[in-house]
Backbone as a printed PyTorch tensor [residue, N CA C, xyz], in Angstrom:
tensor([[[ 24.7560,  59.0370,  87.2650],
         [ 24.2170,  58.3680,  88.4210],
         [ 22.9440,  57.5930,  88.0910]],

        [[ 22.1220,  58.2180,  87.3240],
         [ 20.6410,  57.1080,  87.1550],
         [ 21.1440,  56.3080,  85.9010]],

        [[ 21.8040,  56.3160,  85.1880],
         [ 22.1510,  55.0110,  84.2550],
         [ 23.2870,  54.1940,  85.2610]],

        [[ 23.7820,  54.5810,  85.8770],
         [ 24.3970,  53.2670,  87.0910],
         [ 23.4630,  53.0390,  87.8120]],

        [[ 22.4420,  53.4410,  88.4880],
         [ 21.4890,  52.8450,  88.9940],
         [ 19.9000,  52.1600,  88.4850]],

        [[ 19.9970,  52.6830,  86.9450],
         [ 18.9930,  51.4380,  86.0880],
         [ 19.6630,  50.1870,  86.0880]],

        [[ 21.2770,  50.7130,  85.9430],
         [ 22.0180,  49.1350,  85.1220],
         [ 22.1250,  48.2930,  86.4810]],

        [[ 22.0160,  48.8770,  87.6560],
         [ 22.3270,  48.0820,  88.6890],
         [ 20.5180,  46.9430,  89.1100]],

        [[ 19.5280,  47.8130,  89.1840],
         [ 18.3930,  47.9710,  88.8680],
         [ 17.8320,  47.0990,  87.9510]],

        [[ 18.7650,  46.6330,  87.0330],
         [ 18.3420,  45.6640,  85.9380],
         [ 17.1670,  46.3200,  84.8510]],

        [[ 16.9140,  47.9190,  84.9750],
         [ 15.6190,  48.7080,  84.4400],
         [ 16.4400,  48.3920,  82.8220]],

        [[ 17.6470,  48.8000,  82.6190],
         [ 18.3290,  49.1530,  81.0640],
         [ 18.4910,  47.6680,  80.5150]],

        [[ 18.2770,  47.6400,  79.5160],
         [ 17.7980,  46.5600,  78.5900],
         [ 19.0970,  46.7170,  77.2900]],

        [[ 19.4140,  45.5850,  77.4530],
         [ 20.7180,  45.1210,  76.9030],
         [ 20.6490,  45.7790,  75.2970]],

        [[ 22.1900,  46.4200,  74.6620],
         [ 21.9880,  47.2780,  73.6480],
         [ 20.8300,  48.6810,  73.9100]],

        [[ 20.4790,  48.5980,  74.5720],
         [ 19.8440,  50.0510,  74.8160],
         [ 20.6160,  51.4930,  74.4960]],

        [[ 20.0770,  52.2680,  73.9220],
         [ 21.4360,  53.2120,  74.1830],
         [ 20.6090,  54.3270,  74.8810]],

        [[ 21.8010,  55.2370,  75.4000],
         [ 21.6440,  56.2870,  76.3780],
         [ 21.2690,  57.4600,  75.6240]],

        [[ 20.4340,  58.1720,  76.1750],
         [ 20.2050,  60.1590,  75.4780],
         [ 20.8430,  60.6670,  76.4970]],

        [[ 21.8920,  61.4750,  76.1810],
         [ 22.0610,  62.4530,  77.0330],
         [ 21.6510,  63.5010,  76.6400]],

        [[ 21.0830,  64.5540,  77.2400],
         [ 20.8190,  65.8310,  76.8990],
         [ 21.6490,  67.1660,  78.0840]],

        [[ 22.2450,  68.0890,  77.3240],
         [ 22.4340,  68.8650,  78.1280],
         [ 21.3560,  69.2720,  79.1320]],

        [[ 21.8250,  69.8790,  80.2630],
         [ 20.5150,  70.5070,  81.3000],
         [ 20.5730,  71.4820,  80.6900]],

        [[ 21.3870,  72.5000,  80.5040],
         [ 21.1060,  73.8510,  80.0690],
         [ 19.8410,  73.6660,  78.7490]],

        [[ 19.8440,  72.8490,  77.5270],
         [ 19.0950,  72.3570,  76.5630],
         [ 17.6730,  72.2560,  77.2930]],

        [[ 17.6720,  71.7060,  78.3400],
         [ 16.2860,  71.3370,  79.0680],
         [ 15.8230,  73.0180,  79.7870]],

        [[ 16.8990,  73.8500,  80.0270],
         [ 16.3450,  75.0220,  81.1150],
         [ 15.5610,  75.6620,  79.8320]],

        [[ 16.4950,  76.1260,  78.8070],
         [ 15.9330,  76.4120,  77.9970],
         [ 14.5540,  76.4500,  77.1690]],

        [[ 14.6190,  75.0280,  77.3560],
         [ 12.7870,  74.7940,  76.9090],
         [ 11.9350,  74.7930,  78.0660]],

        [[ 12.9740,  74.9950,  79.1010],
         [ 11.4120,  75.3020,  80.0560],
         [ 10.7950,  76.9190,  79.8680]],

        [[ 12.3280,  77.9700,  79.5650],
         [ 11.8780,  78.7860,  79.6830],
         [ 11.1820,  79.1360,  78.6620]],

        [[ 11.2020,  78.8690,  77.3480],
         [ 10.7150,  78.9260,  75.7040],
         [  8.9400,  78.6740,  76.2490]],

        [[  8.8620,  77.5800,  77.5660],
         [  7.4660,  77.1090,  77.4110],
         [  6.9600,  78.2130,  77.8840]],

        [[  7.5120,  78.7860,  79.0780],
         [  7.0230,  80.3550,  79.7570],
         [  6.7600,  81.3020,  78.5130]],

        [[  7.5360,  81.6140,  77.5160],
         [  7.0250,  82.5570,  76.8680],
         [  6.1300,  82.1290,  76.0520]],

        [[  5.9580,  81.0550,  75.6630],
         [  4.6100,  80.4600,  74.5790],
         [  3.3710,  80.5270,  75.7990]],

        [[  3.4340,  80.0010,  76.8550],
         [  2.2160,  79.3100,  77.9060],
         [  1.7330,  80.1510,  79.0140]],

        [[  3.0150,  81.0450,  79.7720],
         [  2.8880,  81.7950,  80.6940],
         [  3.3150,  80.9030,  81.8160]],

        [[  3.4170,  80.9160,  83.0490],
         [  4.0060,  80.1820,  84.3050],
         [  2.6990,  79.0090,  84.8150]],

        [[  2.9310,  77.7990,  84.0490],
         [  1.6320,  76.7470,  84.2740],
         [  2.0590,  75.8780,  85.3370]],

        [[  1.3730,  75.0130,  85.6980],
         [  1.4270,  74.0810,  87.0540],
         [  2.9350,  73.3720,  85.9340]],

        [[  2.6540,  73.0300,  85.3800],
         [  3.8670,  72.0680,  84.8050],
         [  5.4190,  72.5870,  84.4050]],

        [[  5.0130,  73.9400,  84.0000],
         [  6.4190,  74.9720,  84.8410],
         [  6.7700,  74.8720,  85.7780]],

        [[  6.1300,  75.2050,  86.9270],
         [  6.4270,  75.0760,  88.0930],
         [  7.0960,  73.7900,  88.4760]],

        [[  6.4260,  72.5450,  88.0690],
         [  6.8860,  71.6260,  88.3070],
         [  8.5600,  71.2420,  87.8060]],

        [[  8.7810,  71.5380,  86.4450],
         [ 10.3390,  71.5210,  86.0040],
         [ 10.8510,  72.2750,  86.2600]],

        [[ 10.6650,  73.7330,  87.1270],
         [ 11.7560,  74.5240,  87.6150],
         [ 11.7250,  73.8200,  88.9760]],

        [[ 10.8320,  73.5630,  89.5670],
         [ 11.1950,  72.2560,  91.1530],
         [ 12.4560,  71.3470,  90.7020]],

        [[ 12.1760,  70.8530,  89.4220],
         [ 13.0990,  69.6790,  89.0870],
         [ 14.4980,  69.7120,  88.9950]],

        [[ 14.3010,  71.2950,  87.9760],
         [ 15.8320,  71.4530,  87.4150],
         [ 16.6810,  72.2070,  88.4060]],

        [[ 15.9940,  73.0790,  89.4260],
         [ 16.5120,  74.2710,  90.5010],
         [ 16.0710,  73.7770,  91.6710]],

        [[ 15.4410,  72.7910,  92.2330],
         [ 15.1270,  72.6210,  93.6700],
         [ 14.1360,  73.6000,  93.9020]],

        [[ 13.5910,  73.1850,  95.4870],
         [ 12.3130,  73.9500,  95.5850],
         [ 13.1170,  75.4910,  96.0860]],

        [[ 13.7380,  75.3170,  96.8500],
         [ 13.9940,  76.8180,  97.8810],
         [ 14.3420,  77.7550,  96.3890]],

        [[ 15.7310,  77.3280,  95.5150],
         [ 15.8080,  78.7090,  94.1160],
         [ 14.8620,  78.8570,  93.7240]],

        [[ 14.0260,  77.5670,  93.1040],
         [ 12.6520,  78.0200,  92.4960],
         [ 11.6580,  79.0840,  93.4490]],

        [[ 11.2240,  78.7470,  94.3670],
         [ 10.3350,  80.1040,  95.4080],
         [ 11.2210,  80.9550,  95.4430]],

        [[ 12.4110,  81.3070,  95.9060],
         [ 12.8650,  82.4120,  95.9170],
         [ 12.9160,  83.1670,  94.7290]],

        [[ 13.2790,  82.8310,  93.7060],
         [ 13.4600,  83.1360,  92.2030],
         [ 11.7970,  83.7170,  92.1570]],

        [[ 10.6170,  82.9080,  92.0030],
         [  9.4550,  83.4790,  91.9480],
         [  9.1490,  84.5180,  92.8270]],

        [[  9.6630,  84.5350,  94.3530],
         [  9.5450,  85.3560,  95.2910],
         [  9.9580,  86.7890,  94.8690]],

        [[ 10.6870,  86.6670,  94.2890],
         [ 11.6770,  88.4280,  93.6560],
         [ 11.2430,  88.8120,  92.4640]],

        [[ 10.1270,  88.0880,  91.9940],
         [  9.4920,  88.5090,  90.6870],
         [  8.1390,  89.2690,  91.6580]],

        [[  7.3210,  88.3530,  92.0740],
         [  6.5190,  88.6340,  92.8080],
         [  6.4780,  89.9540,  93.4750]],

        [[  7.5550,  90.5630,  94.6310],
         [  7.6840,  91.1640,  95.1160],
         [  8.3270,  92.7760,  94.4500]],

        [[  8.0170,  92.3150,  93.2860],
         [  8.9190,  93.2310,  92.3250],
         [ 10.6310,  93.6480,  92.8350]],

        [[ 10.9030,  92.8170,  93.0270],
         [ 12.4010,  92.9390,  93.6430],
         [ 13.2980,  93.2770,  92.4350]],

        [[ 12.6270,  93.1240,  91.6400],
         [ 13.4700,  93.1140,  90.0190],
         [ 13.6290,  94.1710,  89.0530]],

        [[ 14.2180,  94.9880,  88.4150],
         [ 14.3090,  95.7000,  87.4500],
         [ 15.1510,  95.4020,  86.5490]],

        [[ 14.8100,  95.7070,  85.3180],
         [ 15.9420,  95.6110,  84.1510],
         [ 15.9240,  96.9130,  83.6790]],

        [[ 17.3470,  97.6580,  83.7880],
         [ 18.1090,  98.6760,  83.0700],
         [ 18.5940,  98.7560,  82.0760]],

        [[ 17.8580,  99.2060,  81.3230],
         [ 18.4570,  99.4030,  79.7640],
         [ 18.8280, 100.6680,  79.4270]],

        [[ 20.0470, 100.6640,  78.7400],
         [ 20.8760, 101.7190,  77.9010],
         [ 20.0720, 102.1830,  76.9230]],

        [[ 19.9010, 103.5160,  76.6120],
         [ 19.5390, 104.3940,  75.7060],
         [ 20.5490, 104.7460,  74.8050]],

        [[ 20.4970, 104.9960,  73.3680],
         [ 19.8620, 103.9030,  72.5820],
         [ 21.1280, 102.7510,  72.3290]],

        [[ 21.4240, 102.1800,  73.0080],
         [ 22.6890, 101.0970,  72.7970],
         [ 21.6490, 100.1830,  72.9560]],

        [[ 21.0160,  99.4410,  74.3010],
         [ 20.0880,  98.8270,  74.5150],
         [ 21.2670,  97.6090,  75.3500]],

        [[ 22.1530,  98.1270,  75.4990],
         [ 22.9740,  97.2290,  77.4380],
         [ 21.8340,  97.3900,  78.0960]],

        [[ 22.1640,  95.9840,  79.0110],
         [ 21.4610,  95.8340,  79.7500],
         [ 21.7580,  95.2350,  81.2990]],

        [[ 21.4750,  95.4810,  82.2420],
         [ 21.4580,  94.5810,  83.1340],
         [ 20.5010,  94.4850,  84.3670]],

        [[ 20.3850,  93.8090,  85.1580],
         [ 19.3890,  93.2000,  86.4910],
         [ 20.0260,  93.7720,  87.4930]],

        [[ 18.9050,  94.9610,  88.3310],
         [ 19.1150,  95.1650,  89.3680],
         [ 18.0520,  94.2220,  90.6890]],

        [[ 18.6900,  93.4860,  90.9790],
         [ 17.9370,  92.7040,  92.3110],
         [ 18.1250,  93.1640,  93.6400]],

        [[ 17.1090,  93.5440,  94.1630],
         [ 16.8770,  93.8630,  95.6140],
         [ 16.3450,  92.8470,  96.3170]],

        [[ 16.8070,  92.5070,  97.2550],
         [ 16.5160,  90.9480,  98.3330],
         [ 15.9050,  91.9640,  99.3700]],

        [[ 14.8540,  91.8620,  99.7720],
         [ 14.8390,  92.4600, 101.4240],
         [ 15.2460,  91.5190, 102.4270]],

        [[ 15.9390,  92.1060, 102.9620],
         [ 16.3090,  91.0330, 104.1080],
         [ 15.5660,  91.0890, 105.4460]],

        [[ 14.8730,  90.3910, 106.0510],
         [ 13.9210,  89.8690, 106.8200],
         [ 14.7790,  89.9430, 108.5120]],

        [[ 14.4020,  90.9220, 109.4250],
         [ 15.2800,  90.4000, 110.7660],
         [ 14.7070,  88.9400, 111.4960]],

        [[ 16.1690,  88.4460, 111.2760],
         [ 15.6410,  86.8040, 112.0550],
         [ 16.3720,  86.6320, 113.2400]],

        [[ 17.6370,  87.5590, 114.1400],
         [ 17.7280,  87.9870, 115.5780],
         [ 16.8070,  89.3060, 116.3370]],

        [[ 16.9860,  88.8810, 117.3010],
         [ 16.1390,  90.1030, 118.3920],
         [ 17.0230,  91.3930, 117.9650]],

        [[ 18.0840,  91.4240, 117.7250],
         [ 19.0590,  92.5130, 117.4120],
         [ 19.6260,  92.9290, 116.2910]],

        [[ 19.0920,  92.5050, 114.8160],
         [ 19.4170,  92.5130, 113.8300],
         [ 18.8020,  93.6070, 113.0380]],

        [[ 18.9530,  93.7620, 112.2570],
         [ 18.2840,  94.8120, 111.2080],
         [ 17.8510,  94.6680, 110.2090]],

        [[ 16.9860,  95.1030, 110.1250],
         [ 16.2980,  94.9840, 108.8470],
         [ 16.5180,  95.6360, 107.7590]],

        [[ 17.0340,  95.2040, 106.7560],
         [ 17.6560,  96.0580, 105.3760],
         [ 17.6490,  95.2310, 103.9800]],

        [[ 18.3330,  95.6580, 102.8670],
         [ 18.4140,  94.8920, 101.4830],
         [ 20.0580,  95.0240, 100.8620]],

        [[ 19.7720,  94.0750, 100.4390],
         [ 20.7170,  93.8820,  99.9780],
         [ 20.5090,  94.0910,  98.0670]],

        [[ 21.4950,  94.3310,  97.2540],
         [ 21.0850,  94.6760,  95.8850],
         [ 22.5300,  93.8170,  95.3550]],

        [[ 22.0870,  93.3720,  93.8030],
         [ 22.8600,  92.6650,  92.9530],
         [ 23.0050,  93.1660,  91.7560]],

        [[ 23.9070,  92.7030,  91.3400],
         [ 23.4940,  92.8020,  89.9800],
         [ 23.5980,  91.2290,  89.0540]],

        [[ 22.5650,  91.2810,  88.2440],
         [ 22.9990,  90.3970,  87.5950],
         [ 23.4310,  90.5470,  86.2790]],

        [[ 24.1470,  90.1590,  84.7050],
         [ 24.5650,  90.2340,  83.5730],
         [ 24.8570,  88.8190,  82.8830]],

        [[ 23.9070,  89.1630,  81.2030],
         [ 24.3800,  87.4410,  80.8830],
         [ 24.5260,  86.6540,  82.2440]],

        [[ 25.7960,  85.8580,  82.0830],
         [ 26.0560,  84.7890,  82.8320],
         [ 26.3860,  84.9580,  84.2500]],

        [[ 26.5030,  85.9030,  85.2460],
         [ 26.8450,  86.5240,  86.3410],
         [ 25.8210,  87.1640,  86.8490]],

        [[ 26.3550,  86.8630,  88.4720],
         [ 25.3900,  87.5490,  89.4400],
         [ 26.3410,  87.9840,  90.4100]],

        [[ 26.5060,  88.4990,  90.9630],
         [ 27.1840,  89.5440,  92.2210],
         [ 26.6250,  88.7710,  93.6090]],

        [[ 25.9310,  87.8020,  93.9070],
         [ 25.5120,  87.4110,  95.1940],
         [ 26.6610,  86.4590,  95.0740]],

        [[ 26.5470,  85.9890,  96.6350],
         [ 27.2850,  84.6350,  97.1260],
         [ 27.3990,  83.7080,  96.7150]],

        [[ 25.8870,  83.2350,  96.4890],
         [ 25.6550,  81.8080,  96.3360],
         [ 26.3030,  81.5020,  94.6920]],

        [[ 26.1590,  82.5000,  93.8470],
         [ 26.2560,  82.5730,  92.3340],
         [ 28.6220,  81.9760,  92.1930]],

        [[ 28.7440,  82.9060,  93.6740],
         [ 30.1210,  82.6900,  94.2160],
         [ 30.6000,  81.3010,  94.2860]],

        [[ 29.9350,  80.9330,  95.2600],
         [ 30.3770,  79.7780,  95.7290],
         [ 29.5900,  78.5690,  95.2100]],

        [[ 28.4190,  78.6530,  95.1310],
         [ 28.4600,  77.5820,  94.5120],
         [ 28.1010,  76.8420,  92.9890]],

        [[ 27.9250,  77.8190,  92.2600],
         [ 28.4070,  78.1450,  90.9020],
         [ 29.6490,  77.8640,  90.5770]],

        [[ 30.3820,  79.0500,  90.8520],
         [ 32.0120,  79.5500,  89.7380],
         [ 33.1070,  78.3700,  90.7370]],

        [[ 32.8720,  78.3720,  92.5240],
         [ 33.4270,  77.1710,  92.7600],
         [ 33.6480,  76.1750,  92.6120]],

        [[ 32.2510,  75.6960,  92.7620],
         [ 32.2050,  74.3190,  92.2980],
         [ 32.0690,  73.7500,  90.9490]],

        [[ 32.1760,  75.0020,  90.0000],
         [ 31.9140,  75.1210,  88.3150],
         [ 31.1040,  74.1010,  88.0690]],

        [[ 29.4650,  74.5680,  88.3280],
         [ 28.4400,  74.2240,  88.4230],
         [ 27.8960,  75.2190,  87.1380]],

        [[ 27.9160,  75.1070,  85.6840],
         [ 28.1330,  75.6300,  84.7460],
         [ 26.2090,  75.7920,  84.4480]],

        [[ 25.2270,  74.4810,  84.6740],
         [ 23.9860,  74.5240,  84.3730],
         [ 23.1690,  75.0620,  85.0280]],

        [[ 23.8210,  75.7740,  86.4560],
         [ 22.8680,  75.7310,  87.7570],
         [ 22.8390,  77.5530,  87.5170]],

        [[ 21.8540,  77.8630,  87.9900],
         [ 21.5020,  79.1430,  88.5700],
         [ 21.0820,  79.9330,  89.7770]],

        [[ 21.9280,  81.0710,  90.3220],
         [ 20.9220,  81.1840,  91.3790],
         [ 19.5170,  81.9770,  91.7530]],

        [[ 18.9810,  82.0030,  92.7330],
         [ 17.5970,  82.7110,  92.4430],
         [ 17.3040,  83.8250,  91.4610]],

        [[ 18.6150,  84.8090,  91.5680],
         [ 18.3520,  86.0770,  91.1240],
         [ 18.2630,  86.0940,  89.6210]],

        [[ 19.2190,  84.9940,  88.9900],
         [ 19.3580,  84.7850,  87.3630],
         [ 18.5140,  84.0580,  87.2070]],

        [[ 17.5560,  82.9180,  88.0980],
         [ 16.4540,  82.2970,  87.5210],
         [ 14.9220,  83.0380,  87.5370]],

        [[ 15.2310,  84.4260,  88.5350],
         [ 13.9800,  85.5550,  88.3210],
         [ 14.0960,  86.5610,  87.1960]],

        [[ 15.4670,  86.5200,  86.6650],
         [ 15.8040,  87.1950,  85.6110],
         [ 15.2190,  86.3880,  84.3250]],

        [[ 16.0550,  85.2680,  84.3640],
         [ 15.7090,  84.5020,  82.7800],
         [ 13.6400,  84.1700,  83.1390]],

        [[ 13.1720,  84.2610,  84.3150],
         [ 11.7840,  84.1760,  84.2960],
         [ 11.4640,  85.7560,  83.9280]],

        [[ 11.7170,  86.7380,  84.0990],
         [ 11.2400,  87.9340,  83.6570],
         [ 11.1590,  88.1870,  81.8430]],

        [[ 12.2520,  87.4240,  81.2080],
         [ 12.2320,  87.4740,  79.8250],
         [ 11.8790,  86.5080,  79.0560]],

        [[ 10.9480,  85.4950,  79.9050],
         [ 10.1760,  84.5490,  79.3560],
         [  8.7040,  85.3950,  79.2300]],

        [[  8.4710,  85.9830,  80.8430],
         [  6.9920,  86.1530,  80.9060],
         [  7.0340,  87.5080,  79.8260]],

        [[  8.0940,  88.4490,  79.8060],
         [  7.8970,  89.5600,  78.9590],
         [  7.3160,  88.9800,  77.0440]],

        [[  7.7630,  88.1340,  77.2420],
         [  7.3840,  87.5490,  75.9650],
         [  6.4390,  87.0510,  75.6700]],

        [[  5.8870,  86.5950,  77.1500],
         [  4.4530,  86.0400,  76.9640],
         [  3.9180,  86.5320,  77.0050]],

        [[  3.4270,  88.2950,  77.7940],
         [  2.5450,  89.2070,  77.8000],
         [  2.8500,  90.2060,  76.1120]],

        [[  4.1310,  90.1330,  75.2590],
         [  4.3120,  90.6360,  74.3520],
         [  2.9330,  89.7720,  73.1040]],

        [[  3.8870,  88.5060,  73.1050],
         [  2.1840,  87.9120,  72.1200],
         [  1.0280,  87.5670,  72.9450]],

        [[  0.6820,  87.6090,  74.2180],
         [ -0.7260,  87.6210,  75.0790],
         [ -0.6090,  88.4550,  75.5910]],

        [[ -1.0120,  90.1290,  74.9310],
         [ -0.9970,  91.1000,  75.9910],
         [ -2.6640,  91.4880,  76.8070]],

        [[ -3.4050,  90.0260,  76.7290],
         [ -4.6920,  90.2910,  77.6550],
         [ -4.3680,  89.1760,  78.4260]],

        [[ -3.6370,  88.0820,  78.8920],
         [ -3.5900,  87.8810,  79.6720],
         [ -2.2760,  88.1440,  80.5480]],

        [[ -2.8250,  89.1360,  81.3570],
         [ -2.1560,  89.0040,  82.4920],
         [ -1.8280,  88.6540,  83.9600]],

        [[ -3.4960,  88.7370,  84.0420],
         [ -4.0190,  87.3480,  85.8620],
         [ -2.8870,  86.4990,  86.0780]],

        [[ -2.2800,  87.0440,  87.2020],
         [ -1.4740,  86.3340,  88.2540],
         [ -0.1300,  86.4650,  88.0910]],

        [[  0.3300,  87.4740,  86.8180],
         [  1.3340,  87.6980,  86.6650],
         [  2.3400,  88.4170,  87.2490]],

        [[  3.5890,  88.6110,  87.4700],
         [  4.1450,  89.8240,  88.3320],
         [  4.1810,  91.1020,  87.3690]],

        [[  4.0900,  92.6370,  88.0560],
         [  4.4410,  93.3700,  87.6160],
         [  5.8130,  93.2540,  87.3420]],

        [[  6.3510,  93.5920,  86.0600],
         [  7.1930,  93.5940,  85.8240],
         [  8.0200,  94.7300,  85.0010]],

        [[  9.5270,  95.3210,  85.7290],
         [  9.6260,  97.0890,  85.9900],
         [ 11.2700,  96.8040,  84.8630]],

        [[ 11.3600,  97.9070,  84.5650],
         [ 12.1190,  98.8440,  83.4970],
         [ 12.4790,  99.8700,  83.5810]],

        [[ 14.1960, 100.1450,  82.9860],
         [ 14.5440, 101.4810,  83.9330],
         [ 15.2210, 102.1090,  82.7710]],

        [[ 15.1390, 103.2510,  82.2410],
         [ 15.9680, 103.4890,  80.8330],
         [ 16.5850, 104.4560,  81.7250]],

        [[ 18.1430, 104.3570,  81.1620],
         [ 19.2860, 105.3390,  81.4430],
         [ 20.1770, 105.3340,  79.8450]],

        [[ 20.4930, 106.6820,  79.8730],
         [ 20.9350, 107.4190,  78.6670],
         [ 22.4920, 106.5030,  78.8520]],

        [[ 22.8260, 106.3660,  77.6010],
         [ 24.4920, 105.7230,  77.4440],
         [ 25.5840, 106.2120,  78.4700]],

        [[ 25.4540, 107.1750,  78.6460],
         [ 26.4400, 107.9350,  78.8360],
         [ 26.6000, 107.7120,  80.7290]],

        [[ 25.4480, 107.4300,  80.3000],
         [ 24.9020, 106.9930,  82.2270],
         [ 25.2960, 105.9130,  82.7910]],

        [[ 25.3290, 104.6960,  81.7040],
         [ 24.8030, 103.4520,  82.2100],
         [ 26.2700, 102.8520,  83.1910]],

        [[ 27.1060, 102.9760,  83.0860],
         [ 28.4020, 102.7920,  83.7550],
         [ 28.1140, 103.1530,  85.5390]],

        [[ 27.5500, 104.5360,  85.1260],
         [ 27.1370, 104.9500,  86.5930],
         [ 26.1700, 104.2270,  87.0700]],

        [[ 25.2240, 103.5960,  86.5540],
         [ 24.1630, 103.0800,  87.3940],
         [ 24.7990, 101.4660,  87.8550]],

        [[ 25.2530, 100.6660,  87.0610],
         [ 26.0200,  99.4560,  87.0790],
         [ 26.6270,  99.9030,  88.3890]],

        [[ 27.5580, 100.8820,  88.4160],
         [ 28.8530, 101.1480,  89.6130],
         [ 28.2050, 101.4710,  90.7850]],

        [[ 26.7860, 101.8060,  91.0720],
         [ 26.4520, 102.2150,  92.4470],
         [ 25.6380, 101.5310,  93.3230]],

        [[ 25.6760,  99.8960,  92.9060],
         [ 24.6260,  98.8450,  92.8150],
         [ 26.0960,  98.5600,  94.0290]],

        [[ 26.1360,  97.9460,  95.0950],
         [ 27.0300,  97.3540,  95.7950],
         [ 26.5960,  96.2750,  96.7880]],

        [[ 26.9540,  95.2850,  96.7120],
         [ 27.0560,  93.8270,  97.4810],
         [ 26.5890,  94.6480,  98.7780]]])
């Protein structure tokens, strides 16, 4: 779409050639910058870019709120993301409760990861819960080689379960 609209635009200059770069190539170095830099105004700004504003706040929102844990297997070292959403009552008659996910590698157990991900095989996109995840193992890296700075960072939580366990904890996590 923006090289049909330079060429329409008259911006692209005859023999020019095109870069394409994967997005995933670009998420990547945003997150590489999190673990070298920590979460800077100019982070912020390319996760606006690459995720829109609402994933990006929400994604930060569930770090923030410690909504997040990572479960690791003893001593295998499996792993996966337990996400807790609180859910907020927004009728006079509704309830107030949470909802929990899981996320793994490339998968998340919410809706949105459903539909408009694996539907629309939206292969670069993420939803909040995997972009508070892949932000949890940026910043872990950044407090690993800067372990004095931590100002403004989220706590960030860890859950060890013995091998023999970990099946059970995965299985009792439910939509």
């Amino acid at each position: 779409e923006i090289e049909e609209r330079r060429e329409e635009e008259g911006e692209r200059e005859e023999g020019e050639e095109t870069l394409t770069i994967p997005v995933g190539s670009v998420q990547e170095h945003v997150f590489n910058r999190v673990a070298e830099e920590g979460v800077t105004d100019d982070v912020l700004i390319a996760l606006d870019f690459l995720f829109g504003n609402k994933i990006t706040l929400d994604g930060l929102d569930i770090l923030d709120k410690e909504c997040l844990v990572k479960v690791v297997s003893n001593p295998s070292g499996r792993y996966f993301y337990e996400v807790t959403n609180q859910v907020v009552k927004k009728k006079k008659n509704s309830k107030a409760g949470s909802n929990q996910f899981i996320v793994y590698d490339h998968f998340c157990s919410c809706s949105q990861f459903t539909e408009q991900i694996l539907k629309n095989n939206t292969v670069n996109m993420l939803c909040k819960h995997q972009l508070a995840c892949k932000l949890y193992e940026s910043i872990t890296q950044f407090l690993i080689d800067h372990p004095g700075k931590t100002t403004g960072l989220p706590k960030l939580q860890t859950r060890e379960v013995k091998d023999i366990n970990f099946a059970f904890e995965f299985l009792k996590i439910d939509d």
